[in-house]
SEGUZA-458688 format. One record per residue (C-alpha): residue in one letter; x, y, z; residue number from 1. Coordinates in Angstrom, 1 decimal. Example, Ala and Ser with C-alpha at 12.3 -4.5 7.8 and 13.67 -1.06 7.14 Angstrom:
% SEGUZA-458688
<node rest="A" X="12.3" Y="-4.5" Z="7.8" nr="1"/>
<node rest="S" X="13.7" Y="-1.1" Z="7.1" nr="2"/>
% end
This chain:
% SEGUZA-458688
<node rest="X" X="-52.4" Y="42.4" Z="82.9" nr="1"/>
<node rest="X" X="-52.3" Y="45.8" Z="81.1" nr="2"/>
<node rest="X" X="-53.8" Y="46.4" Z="77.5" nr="3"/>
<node rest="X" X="-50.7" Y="45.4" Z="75.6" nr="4"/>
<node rest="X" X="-50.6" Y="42.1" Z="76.9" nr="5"/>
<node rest="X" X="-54.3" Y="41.8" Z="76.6" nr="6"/>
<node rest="X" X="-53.6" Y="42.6" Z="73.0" nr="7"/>
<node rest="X" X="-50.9" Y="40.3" Z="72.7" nr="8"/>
<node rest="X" X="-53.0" Y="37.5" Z="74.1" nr="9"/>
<node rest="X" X="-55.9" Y="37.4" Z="71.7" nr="10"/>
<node rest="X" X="-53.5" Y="38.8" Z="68.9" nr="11"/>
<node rest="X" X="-51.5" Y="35.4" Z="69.6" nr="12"/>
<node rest="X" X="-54.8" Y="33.4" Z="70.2" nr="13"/>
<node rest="X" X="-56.5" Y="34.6" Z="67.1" nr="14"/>
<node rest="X" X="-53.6" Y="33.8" Z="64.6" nr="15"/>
<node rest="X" X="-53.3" Y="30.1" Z="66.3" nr="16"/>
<node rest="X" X="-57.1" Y="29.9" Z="65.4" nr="17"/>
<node rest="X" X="-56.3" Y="30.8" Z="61.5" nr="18"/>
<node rest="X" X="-53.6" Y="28.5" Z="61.7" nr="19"/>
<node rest="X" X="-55.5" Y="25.8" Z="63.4" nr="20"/>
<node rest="X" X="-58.2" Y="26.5" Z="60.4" nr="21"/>
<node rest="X" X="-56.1" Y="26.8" Z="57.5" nr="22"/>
<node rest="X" X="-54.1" Y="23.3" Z="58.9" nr="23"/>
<node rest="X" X="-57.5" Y="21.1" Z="59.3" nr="24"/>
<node rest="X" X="-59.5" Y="21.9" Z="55.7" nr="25"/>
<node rest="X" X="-59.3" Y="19.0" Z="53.9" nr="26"/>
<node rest="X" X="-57.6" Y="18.4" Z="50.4" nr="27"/>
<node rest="X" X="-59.4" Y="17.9" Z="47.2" nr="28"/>
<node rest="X" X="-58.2" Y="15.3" Z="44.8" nr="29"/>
<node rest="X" X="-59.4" Y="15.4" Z="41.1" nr="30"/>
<node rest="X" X="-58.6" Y="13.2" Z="37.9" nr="31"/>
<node rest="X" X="-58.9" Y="13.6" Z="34.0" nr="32"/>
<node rest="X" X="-61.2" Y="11.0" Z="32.7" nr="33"/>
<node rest="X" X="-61.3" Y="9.4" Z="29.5" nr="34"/>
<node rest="X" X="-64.3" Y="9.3" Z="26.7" nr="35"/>
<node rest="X" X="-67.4" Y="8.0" Z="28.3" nr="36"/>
<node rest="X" X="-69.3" Y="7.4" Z="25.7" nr="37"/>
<node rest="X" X="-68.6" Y="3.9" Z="23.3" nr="38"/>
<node rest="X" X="-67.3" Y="4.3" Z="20.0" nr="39"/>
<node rest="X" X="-69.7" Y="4.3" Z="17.1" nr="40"/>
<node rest="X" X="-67.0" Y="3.1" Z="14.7" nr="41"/>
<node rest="X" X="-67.9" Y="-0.4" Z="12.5" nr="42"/>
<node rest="X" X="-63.8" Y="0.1" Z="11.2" nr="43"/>
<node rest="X" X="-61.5" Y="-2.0" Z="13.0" nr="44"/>
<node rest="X" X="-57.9" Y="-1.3" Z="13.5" nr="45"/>
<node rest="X" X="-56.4" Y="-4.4" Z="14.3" nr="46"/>
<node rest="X" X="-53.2" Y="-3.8" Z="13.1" nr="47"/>
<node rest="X" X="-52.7" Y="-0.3" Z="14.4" nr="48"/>
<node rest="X" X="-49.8" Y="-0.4" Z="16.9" nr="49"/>
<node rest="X" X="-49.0" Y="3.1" Z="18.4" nr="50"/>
<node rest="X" X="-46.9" Y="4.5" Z="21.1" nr="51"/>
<node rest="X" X="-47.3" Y="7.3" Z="23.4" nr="52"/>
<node rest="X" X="-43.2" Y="8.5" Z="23.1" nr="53"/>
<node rest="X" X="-43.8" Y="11.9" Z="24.9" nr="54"/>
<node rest="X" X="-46.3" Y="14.0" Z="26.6" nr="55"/>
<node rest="X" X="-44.6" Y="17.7" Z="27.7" nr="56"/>
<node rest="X" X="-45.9" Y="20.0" Z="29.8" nr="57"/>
<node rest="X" X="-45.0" Y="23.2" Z="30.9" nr="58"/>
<node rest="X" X="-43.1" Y="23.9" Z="33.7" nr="59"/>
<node rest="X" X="-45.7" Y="25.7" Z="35.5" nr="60"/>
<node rest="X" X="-48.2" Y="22.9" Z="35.6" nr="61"/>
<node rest="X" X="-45.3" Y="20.1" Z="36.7" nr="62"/>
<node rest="X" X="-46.7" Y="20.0" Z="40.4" nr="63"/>
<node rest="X" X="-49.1" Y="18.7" Z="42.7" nr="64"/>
<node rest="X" X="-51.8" Y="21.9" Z="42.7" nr="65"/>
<node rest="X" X="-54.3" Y="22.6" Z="40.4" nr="66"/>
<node rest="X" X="-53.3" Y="25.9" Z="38.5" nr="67"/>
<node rest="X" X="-55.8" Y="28.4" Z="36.9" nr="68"/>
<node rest="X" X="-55.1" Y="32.1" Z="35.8" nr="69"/>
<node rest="X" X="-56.1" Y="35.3" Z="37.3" nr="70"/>
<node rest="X" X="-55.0" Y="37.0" Z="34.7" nr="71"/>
<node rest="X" X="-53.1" Y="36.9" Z="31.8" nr="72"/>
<node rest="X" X="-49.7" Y="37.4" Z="33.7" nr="73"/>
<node rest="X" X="-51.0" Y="36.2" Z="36.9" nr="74"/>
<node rest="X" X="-51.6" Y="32.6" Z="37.9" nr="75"/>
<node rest="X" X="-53.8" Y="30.9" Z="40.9" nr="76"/>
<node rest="X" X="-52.5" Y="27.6" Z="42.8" nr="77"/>
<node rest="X" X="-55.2" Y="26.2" Z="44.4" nr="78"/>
<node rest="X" X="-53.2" Y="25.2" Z="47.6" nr="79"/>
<node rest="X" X="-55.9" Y="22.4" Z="48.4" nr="80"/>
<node rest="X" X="-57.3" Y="21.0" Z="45.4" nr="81"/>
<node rest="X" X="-54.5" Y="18.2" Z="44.1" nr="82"/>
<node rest="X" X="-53.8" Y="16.3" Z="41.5" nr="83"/>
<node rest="X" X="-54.3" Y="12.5" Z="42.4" nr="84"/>
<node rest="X" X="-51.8" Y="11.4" Z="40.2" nr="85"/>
<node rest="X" X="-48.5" Y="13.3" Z="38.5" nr="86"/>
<node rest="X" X="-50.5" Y="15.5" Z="35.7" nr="87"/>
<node rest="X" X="-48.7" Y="13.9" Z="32.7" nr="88"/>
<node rest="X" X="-49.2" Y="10.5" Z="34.1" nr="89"/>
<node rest="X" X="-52.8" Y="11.2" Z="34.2" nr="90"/>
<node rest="X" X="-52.7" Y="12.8" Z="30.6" nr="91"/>
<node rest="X" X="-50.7" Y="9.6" Z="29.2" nr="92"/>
<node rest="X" X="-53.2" Y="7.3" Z="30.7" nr="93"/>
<node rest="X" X="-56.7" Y="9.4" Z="29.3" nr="94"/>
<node rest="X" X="-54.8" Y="9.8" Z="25.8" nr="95"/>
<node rest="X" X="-54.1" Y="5.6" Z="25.7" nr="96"/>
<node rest="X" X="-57.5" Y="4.9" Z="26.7" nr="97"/>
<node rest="X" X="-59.3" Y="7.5" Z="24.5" nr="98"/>
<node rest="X" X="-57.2" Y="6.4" Z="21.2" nr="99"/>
<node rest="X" X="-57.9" Y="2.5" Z="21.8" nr="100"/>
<node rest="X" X="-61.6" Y="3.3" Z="21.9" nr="101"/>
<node rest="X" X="-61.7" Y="5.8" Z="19.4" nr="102"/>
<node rest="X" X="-59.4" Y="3.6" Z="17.3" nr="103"/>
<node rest="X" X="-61.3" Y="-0.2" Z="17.9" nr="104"/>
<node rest="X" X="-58.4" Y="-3.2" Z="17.7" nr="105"/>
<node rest="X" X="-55.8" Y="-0.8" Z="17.8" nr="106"/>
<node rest="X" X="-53.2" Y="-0.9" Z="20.6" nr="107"/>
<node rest="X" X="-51.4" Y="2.2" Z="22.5" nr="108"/>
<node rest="X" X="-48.6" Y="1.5" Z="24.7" nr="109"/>
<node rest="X" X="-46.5" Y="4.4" Z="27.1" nr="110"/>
<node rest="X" X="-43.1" Y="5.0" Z="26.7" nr="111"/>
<node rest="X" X="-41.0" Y="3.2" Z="28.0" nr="112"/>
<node rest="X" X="-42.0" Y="0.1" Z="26.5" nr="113"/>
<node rest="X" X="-40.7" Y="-3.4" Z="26.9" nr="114"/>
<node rest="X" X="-38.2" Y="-3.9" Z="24.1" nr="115"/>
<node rest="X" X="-39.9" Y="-6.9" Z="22.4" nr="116"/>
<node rest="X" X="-43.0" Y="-4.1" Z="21.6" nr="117"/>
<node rest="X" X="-43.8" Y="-3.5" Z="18.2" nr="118"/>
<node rest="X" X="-45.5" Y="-0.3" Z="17.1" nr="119"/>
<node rest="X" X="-46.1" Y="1.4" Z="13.6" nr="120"/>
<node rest="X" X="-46.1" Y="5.3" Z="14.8" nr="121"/>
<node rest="X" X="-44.7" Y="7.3" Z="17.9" nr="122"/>
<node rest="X" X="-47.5" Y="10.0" Z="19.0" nr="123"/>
<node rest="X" X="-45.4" Y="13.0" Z="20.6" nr="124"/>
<node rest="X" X="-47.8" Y="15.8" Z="22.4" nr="125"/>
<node rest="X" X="-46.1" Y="18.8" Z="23.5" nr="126"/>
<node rest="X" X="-48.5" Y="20.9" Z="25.5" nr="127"/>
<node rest="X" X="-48.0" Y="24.9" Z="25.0" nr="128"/>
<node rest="X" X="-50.9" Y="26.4" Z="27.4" nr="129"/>
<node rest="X" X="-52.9" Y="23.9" Z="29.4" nr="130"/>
<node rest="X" X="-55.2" Y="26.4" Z="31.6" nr="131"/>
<node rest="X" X="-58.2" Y="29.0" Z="31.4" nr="132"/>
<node rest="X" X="-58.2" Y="32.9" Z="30.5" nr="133"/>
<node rest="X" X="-59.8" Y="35.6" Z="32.7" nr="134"/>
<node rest="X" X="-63.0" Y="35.4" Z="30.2" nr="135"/>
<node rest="X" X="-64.0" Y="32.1" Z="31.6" nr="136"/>
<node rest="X" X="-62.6" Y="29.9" Z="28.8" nr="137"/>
<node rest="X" X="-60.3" Y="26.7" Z="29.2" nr="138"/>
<node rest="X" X="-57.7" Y="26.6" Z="26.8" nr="139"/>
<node rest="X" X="-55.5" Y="23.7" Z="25.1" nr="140"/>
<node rest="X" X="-52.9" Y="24.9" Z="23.3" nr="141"/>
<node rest="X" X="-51.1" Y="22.1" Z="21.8" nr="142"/>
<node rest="X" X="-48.8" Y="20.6" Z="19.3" nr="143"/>
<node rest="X" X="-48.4" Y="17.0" Z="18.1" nr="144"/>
<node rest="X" X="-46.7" Y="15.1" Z="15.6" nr="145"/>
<node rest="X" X="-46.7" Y="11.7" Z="14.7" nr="146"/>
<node rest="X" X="-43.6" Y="9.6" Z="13.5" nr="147"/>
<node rest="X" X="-42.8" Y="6.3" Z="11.8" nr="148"/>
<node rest="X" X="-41.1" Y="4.1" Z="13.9" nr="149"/>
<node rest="X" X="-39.7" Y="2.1" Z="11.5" nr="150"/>
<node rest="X" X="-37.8" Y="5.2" Z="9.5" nr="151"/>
<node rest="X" X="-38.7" Y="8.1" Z="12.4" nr="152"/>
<node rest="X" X="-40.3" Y="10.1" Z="9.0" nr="153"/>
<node rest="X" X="-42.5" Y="12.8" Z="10.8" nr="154"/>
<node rest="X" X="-45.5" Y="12.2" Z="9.4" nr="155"/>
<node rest="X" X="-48.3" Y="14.8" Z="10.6" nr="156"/>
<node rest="X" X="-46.8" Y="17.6" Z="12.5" nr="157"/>
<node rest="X" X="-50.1" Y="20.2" Z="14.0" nr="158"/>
<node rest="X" X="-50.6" Y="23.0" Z="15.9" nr="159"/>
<node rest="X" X="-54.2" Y="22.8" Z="17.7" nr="160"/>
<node rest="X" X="-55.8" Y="25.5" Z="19.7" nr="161"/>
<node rest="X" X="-59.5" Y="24.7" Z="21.4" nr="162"/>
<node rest="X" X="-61.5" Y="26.8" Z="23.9" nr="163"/>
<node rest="X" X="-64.4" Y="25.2" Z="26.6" nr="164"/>
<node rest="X" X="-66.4" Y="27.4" Z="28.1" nr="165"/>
<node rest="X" X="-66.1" Y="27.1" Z="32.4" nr="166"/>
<node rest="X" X="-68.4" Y="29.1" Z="34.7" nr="167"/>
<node rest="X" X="-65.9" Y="29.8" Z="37.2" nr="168"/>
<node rest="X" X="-62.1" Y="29.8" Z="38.1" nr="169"/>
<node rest="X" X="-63.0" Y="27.6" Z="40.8" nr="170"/>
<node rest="X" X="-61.1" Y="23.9" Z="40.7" nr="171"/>
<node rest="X" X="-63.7" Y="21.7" Z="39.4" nr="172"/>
<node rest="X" X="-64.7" Y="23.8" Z="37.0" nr="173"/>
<node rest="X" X="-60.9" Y="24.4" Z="35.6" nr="174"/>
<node rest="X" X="-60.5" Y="20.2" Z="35.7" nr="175"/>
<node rest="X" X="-63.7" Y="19.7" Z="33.4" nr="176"/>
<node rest="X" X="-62.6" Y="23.0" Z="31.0" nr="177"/>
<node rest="X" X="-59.1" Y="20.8" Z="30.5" nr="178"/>
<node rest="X" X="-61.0" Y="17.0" Z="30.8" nr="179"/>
<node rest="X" X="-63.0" Y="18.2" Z="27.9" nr="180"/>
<node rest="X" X="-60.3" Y="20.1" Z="25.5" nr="181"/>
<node rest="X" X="-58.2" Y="17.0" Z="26.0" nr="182"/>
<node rest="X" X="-60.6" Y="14.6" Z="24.9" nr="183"/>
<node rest="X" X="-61.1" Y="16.5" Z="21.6" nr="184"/>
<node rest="X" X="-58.3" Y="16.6" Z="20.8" nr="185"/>
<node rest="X" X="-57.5" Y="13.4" Z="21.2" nr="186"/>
<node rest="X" X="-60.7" Y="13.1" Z="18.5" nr="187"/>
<node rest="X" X="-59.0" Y="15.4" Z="16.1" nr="188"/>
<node rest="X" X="-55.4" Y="12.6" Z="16.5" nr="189"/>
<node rest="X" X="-57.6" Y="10.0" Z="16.3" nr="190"/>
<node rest="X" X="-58.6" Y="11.1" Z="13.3" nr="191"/>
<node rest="X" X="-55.5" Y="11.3" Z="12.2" nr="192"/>
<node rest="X" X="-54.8" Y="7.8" Z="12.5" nr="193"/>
<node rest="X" X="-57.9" Y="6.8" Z="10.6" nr="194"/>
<node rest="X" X="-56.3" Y="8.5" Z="7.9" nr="195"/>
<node rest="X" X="-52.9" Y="7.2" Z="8.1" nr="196"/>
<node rest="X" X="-54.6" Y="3.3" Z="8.5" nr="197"/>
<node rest="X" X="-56.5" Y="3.6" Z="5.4" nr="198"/>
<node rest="X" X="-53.7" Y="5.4" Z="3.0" nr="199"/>
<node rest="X" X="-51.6" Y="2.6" Z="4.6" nr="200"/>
<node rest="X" X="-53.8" Y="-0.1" Z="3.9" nr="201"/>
<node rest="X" X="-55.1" Y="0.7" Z="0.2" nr="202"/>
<node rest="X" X="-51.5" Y="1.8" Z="-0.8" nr="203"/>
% end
């Protein structure tokens, strides 16, 4: 066997080693998790009925890998760390769960609901930057507005922009930079609603 075939053999041998490598690491599946903590609120909202119409997300993040940013211009998909559910799912289901807690009595529903559900606002969330920067800050850069059902009157229409500070680009660290941005702002809408419940209710 002369050298080029020598080469060729452990050329061939070491890239079916990479391969072999690259095909047996293991995936990593994360989740966004709602509010841990219980709501100190003595207000109950009983009569609050609200439905989660739409959550919109940018193209970019409408797939199964985690994405973070290099740069400004240049993203990162993290080929094994995964979603374990469709990201706007996931969103949808935090959102619910953080509202009704935030919100005690009240009810959330997701679009679509069954036609015999009644709810006093729709709660529309279109997401403009959902990510981190190269300075090591996770950023939410959102828009919401909320609508009567009854006459589809926009309400409350807001721009929000918050930063969390991550230590590295790496996946965990991106998914708890965007697990805590989301849950304050779903503070800030619950808020909102207070606000709406009591005008409503002392008008």
């Amino acid at each position: 066997m002369n050298f080029k075939k020598y080469f060729s053999f452990f050329l061939l041998l070491f890239l079916s080693l990479i391969l072999s490598a690259c095909a047996s690491k293991p995936s990593n599946f994360f989740l966004l998790n709602p509010i841990q903590t219980q709501s100190q609120s003595k207000v109950r909202f009983d009569t609050l009925a609200i439905g989660l119409y739409d959550i919109h997300l940018p193209k970019y993040l409408d797939r199964t890998e985690i994405v973070s940013r290099k740069s400004m211009n240049e993203l990162n998909v993290h080929d094994f760390d995964l979603w374990g559910e469709p990201l706007e799912k996931n969103i949808s289901s935090v959102v619910k769960l953080n509202l009704e807690q935030l919100l005690p009595g009240s009810s959330v529903v997701i679009y679509p609901w069954p036609g015999s559900t009644k709810v006093d606002y729709n709660l529309e969330i279109y997401f403009e930057q959902y990510d981190q920067n190269a300075r090591g800050q996770s950023i939410l850069k959102v828009k919401y507005k909320i609508i009567t059902e009854k006459t589809h009157t926009v309400l409350v229409t807001q721009s929000i922009y918050l930063l969390a500070r991550i230590p590295t680009n790496k996946a965990e660290a991106v998914v708890f930079g965007m697990n805590q941005n989301l849950n304050r702002l779903c503070q800030i809408i619950a808020n909102r609603f207070k606000a709406l419940y009591t005008t409503r209710h002392y008008e």
